[in-house]
C-alpha positions as CSV (number, residue, x, y, z in Angstrom):
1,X,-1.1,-8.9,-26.1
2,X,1.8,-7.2,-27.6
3,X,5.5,-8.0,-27.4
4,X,7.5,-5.3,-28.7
5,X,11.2,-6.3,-29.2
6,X,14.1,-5.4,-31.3
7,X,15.5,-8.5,-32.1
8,X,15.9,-10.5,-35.3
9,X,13.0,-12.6,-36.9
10,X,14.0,-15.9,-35.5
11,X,11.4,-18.3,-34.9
12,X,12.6,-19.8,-31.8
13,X,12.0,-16.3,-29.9
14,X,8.6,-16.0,-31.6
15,X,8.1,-18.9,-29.8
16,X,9.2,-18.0,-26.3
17,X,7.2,-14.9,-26.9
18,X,3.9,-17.0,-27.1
19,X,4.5,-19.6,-23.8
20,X,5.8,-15.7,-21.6
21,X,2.2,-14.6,-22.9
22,X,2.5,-12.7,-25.8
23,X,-0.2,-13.0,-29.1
24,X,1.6,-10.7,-31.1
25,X,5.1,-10.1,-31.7
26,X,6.9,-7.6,-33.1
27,X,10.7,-7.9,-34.5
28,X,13.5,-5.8,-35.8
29,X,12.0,-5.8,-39.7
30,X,8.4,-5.5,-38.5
31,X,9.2,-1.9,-37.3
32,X,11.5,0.9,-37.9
33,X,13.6,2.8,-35.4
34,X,14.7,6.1,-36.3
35,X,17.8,8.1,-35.0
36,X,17.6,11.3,-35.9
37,X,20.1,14.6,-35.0
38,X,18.0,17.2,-36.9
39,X,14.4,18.0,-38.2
40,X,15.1,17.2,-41.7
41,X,16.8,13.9,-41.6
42,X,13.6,12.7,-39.1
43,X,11.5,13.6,-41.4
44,X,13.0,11.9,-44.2
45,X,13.7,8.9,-42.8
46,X,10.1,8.9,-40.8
47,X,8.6,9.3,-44.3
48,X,10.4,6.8,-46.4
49,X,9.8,4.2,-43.7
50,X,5.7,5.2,-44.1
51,X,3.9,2.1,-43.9
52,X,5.7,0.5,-41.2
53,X,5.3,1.1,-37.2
54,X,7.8,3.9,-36.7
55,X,8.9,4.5,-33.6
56,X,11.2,7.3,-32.7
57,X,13.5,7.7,-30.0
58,X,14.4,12.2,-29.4
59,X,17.6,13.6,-28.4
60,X,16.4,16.9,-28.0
61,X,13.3,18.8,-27.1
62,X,12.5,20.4,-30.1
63,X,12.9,16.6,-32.1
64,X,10.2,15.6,-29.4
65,X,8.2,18.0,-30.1
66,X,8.3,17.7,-34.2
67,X,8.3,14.3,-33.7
68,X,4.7,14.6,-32.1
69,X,3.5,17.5,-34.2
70,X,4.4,17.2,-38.1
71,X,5.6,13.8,-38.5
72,X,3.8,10.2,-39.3
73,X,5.8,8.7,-36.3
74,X,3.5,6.5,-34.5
75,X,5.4,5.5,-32.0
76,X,7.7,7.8,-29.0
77,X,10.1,5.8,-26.4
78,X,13.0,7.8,-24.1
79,X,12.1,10.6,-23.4
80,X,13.7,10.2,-20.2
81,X,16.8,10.6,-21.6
82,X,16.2,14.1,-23.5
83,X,17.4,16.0,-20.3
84,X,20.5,14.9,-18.0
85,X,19.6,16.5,-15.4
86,X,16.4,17.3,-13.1
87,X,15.3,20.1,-11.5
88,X,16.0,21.1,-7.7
89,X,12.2,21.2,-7.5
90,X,10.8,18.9,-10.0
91,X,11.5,15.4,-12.3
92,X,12.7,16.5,-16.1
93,X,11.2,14.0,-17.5
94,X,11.1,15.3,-21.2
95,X,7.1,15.7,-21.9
96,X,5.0,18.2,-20.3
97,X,1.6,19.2,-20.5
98,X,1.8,20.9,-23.9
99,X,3.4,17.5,-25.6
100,X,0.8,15.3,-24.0
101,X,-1.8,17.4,-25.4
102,X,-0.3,17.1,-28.7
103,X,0.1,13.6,-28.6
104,X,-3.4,12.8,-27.6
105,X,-5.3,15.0,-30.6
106,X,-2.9,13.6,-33.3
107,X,-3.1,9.8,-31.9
108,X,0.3,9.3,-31.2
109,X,1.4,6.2,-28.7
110,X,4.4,7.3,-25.6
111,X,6.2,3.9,-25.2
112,X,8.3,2.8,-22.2
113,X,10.9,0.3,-22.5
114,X,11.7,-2.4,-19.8
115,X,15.4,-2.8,-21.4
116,X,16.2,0.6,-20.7
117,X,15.6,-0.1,-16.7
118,X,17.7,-3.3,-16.9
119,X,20.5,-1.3,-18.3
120,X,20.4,2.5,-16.8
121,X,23.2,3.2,-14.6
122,X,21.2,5.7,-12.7
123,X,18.2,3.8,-12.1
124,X,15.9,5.6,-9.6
125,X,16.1,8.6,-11.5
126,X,15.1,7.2,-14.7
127,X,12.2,5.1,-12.6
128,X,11.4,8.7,-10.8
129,X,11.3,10.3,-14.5
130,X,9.0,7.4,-16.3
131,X,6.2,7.5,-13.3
132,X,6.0,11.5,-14.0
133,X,5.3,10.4,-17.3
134,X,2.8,7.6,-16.8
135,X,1.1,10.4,-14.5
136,X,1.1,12.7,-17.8
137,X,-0.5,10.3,-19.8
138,X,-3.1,9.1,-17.6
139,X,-3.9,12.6,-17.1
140,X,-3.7,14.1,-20.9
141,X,-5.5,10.4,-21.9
142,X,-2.0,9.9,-23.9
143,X,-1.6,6.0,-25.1
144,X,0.7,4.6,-23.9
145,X,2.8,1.1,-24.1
146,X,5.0,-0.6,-22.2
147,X,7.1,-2.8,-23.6
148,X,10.4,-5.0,-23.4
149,X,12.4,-3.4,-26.4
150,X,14.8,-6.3,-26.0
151,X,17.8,-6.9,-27.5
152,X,18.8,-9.9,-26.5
153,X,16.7,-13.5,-26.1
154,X,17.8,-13.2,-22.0
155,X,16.2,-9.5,-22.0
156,X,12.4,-11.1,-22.4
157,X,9.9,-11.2,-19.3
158,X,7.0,-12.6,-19.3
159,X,3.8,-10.9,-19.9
160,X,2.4,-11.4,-16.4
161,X,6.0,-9.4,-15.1
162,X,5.9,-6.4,-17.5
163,X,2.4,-5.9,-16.6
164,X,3.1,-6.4,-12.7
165,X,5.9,-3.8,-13.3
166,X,3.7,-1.9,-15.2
167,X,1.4,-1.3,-11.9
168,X,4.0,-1.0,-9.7
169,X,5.0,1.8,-12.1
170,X,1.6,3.9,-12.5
171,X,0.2,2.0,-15.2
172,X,-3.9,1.4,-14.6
173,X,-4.6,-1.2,-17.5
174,X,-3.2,-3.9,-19.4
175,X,-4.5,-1.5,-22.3
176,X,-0.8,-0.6,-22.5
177,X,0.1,-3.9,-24.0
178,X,-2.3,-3.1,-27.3
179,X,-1.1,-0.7,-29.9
């Protein structure tokens, strides 16, 4: 099972990773998280960092979008954040039908981050927003992971947790632990 986090390499968390559950952890130098404001600078950053698990968090639509389409990102997380506001009718939840689609047919993985719950302000909207998701994916066959994204050592769960959260969120299988 995967931990994702975004700590430093530090071998006392690689070894609180292993008694929460975890078989496989990634840090901060294992992967590369990219900020990006346009289309060019994504895709020069993405493809100097080729070779590594990217993972991309959008701003916008459109980066979503490019992000999924004509980039080697592997790896999307908040997308709940893309929109600030929802609809009267609906969740905005920042992917639709057409980007879970996209995702699928050129393998890329939709990631949701357990650090981003423990810190949202507003959080029933952003759990309202990530189940619509979840719902997308399952229904478009999108993978998915969930993972801790932690920052901090105190910001780690336990496997057993993330995966009970994981169901209480939509999640079907402990698939989503597996890149």
């Amino acid at each position: 099972m995967l931990n994702l986090t975004l700590l430093k390499k530090n071998e006392s968390v690689k070894e609180l990773s292993k008694t929460l559950g975890f078989t496989i952890t990634l840090f901060d130098q294992d992967i590369v998280l990219i900020k990006a404001d346009t289309k060019k600078e994504l895709l020069t950053k993405s493809k100097k960092a080729q070779g590594k698990v990217i993972i991309f968090k959008p701003s916008t639509e459109e980066l979503l979008r490019f992000a999924l389409e004509k980039t080697p990102v592997n790896v999307v997380y908040g997308m709940e954040f893309i929109n600030p506001k929802d609809s009267v009718h609906f969740v905005r939840g920042g992917l639709d039908q057409v980007l879970c689609k996209i995702a699928a047919s050129k393998g890329k993985i939709i990631a949701f981050s357990f650090s981003d719950i423990l810190h949202s302000t507003e959080k029933s909207k952003l759990l309202a927003r990530m189940m619509f998701n979840i719902k997308l994916c399952t229904k478009y066959k999108v993978k998915m992971v969930f993972g801790s994204f932690a920052i901090t050592e105190s910001e780690l769960r336990s496997m057993k947790d993330l995966y009970s959260f994981w169901k209480v969120l939509g999640g079907m299988n402990k698939s989503c632990f597996d890149m």
